[in-house]
N, CA and C of each residue as an Amber inpcrd file, in Angstrom:
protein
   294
   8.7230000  -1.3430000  26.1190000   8.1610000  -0.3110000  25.2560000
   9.1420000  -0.0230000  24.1300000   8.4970000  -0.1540000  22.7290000
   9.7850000   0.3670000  21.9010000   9.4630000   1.5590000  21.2900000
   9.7950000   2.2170000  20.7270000   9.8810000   3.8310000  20.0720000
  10.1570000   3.7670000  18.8300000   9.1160000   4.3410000  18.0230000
   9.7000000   4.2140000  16.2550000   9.6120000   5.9400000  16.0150000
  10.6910000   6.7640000  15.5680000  10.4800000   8.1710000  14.8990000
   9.7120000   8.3300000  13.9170000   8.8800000   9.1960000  13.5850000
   8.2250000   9.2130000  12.4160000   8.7330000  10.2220000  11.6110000
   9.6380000  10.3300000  10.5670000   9.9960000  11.0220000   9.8250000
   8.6230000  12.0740000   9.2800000   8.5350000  13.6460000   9.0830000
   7.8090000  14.1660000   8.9890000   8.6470000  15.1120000   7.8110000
   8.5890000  15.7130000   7.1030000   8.7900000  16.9270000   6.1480000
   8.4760000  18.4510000   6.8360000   8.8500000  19.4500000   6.5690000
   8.6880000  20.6200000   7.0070000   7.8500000  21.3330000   5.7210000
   6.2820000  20.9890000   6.1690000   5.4860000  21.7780000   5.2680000
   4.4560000  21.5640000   5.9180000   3.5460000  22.0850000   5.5740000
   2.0900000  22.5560000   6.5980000   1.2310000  21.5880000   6.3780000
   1.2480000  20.4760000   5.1150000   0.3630000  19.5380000   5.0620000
   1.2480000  18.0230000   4.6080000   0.8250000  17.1650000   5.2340000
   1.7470000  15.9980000   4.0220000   0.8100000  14.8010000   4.5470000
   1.1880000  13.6230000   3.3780000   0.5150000  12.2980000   3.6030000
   1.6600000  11.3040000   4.1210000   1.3810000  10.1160000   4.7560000
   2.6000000   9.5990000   4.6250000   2.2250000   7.5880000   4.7280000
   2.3440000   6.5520000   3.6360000   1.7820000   5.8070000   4.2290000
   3.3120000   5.0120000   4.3980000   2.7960000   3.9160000   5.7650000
   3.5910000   3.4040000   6.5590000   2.6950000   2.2510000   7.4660000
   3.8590000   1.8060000   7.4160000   3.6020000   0.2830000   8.1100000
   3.7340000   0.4500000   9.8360000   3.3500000   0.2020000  10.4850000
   3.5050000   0.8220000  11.8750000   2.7270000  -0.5750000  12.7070000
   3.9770000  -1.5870000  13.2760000   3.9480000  -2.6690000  13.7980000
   2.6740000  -3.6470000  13.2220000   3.3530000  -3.7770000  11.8260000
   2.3260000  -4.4620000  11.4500000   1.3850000  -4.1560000  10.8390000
   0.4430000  -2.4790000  10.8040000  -0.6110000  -2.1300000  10.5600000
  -0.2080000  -1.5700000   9.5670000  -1.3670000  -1.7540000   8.5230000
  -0.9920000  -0.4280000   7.2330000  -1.7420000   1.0310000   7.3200000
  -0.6090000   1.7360000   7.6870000  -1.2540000   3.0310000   8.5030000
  -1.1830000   4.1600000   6.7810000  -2.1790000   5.2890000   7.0400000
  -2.1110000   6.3770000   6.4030000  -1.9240000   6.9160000   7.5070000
  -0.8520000   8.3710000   7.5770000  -1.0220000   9.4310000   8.3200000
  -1.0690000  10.7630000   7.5530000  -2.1320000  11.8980000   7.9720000
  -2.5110000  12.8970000   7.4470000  -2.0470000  13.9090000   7.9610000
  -1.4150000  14.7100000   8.0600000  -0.7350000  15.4740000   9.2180000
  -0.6040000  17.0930000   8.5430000  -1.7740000  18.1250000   9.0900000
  -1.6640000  19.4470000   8.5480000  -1.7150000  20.4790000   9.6790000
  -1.2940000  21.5330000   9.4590000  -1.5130000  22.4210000  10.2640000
  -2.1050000  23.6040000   9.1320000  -2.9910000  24.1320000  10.4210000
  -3.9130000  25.0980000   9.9480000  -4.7100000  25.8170000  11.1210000
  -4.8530000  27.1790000  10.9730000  -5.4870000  28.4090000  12.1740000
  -4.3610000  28.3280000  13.4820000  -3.0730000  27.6850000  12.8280000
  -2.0170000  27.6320000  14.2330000  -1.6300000  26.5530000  14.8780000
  -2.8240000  25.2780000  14.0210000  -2.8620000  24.2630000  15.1370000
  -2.1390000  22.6400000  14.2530000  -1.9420000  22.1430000  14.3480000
  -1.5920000  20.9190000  13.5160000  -2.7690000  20.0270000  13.9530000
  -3.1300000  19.0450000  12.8790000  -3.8880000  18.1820000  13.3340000
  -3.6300000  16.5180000  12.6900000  -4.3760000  15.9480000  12.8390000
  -3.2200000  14.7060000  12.4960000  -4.8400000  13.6450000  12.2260000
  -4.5330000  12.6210000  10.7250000  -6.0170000  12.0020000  10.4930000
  -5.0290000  10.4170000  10.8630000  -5.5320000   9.6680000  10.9950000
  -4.8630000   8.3410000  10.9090000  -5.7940000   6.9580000  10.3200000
  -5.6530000   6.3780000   9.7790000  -6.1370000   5.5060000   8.5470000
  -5.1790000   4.1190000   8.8420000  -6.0290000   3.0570000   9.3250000
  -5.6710000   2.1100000   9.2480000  -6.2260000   0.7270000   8.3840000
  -5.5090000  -0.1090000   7.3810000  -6.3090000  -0.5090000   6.0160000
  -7.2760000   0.4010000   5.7520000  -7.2110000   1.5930000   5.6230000
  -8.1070000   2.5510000   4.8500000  -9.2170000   3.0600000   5.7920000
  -9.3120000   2.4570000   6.8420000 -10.6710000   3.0790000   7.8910000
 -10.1120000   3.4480000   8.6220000 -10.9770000   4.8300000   8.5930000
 -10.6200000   5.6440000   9.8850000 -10.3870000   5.8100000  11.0740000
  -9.2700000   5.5710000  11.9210000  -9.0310000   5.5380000  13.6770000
  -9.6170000   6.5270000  13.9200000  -8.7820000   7.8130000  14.1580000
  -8.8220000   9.0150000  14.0970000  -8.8180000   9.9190000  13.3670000
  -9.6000000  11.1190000  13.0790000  -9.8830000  11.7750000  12.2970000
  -9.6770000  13.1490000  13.0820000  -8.6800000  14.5470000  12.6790000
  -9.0610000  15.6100000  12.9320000  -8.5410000  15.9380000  14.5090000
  -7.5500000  14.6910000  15.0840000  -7.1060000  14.9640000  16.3730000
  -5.8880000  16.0800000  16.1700000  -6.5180000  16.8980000  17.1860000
  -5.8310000  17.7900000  17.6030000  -4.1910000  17.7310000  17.8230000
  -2.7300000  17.8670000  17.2980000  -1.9300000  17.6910000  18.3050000
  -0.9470000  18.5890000  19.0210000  -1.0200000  17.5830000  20.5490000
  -0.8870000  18.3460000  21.7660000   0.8870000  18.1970000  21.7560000
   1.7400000  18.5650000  23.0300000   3.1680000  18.1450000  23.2750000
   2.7140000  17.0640000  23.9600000   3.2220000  15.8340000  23.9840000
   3.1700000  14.8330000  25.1490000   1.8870000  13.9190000  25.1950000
   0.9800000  14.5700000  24.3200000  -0.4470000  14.3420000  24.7180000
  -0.5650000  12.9680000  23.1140000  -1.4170000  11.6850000  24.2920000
  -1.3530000  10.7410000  22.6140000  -2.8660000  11.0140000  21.7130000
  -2.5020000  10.5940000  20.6840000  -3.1100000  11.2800000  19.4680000
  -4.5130000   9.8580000  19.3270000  -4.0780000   8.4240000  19.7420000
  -5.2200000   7.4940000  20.0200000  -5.4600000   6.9080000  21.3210000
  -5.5610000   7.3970000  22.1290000  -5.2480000   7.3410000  23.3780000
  -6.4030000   6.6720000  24.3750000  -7.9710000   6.4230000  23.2400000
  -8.4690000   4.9660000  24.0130000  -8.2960000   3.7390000  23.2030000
  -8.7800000   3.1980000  24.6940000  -8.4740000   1.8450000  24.2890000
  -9.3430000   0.8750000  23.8110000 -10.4330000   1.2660000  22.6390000
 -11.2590000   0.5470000  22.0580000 -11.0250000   0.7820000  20.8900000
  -9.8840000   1.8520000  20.1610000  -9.7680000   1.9590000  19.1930000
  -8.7860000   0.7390000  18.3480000  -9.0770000   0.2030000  17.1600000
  -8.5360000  -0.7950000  16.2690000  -7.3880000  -0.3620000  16.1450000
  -6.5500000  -0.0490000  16.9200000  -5.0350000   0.6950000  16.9880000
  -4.4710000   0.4110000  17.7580000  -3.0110000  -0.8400000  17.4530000
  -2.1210000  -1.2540000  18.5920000  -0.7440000   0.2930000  18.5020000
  -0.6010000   0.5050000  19.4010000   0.3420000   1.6860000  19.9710000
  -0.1270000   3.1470000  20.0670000   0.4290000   3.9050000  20.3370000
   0.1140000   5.2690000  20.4910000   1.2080000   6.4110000  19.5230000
   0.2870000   7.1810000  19.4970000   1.4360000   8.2040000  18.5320000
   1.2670000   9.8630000  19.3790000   2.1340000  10.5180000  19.3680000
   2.5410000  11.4330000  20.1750000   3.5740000  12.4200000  19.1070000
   3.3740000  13.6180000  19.8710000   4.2450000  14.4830000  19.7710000
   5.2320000  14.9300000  20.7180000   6.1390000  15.0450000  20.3900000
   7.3710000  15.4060000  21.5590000   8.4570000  16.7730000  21.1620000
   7.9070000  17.5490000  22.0340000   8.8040000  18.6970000  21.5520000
  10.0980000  18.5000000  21.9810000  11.0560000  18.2760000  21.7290000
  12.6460000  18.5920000  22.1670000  13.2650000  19.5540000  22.8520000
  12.7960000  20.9900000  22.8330000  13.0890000  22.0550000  23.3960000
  12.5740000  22.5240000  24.1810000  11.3860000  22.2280000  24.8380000
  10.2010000  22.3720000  25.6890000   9.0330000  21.5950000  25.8350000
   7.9310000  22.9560000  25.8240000   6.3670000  21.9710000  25.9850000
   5.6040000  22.4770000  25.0740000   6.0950000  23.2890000  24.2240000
   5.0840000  23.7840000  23.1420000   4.6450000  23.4150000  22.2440000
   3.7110000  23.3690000  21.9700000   2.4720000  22.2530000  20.9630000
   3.1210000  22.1430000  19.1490000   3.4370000  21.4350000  18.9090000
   3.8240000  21.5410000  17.1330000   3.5080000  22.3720000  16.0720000
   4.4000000  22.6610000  15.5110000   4.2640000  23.5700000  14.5490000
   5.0210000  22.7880000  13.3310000   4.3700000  22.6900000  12.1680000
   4.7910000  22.1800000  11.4480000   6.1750000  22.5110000  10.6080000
   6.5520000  23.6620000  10.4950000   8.4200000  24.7760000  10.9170000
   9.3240000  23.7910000  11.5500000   9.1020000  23.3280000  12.7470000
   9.9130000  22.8050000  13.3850000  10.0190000  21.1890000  13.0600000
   9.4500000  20.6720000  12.6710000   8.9860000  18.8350000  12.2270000
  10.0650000  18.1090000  12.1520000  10.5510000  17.3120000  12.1990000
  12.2200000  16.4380000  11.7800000  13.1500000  17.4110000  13.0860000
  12.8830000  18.0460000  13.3190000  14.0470000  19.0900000  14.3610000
  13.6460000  19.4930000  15.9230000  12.7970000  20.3060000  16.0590000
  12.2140000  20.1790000  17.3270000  10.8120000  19.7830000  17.7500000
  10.4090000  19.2490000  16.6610000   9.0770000  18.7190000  17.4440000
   9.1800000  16.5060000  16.4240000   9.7630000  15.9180000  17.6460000
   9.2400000  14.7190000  16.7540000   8.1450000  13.9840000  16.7080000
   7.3240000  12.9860000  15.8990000   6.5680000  12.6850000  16.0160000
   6.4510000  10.7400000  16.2500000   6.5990000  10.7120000  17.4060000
   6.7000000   9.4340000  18.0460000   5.6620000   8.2410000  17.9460000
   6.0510000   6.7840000  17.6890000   5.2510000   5.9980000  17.9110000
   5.3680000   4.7900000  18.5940000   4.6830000   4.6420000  19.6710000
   5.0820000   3.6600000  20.7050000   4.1140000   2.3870000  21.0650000
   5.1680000   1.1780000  21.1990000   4.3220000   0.0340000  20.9380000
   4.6810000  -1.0240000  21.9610000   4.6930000  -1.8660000  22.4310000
   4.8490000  -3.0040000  23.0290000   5.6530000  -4.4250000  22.0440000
């Protein structure tokens, strides 16, 4: 299993495109009503759209989706769900692949 960090900014909305084993990923990543949510775009079509994110919990997490690895959140200091405040520091945003 290998582990790539996803560098994130500390602001409530950002885009970010990136190459992610191969794939040409968009990631959409906002928080809003408390909650962060996260869009993901691979060559331009949509994986996921509007997933929720959890601590621990993966963000493409079946397995029929056109998406090799998983992406996750990992709080550092506990189990509490992301807040976009904390991004680069205590909450990272992980991507894991084979």
């Amino acid at each position: 299993m290998n582990i790539q960090t996803i560098t994130l900014q500390q602001t409530p909305s950002q885009q970010l495109d990136l190459s992610l084993n191969e794939q040409a990923c968009t990631l959409k990543v906002g928080q809003r009503s408390g909650n962060v949510y996260v869009d993901l775009y691979v060559n331009n079509s949509p994986i996921v759209t509007g997933a929720l994110a959890r601590d621990r919990t993966g963000l493409t997490r079946h397995d029929y989706l056109p998406f090799k690895g998983e992406l996750l959140f990992v709080d550092t200091h506990g189990t509490d769900d992301p807040q976009y405040t904390g991004f680069g520091d205590r909450w990272q945003l992980l991507y894991l692949y084979e």
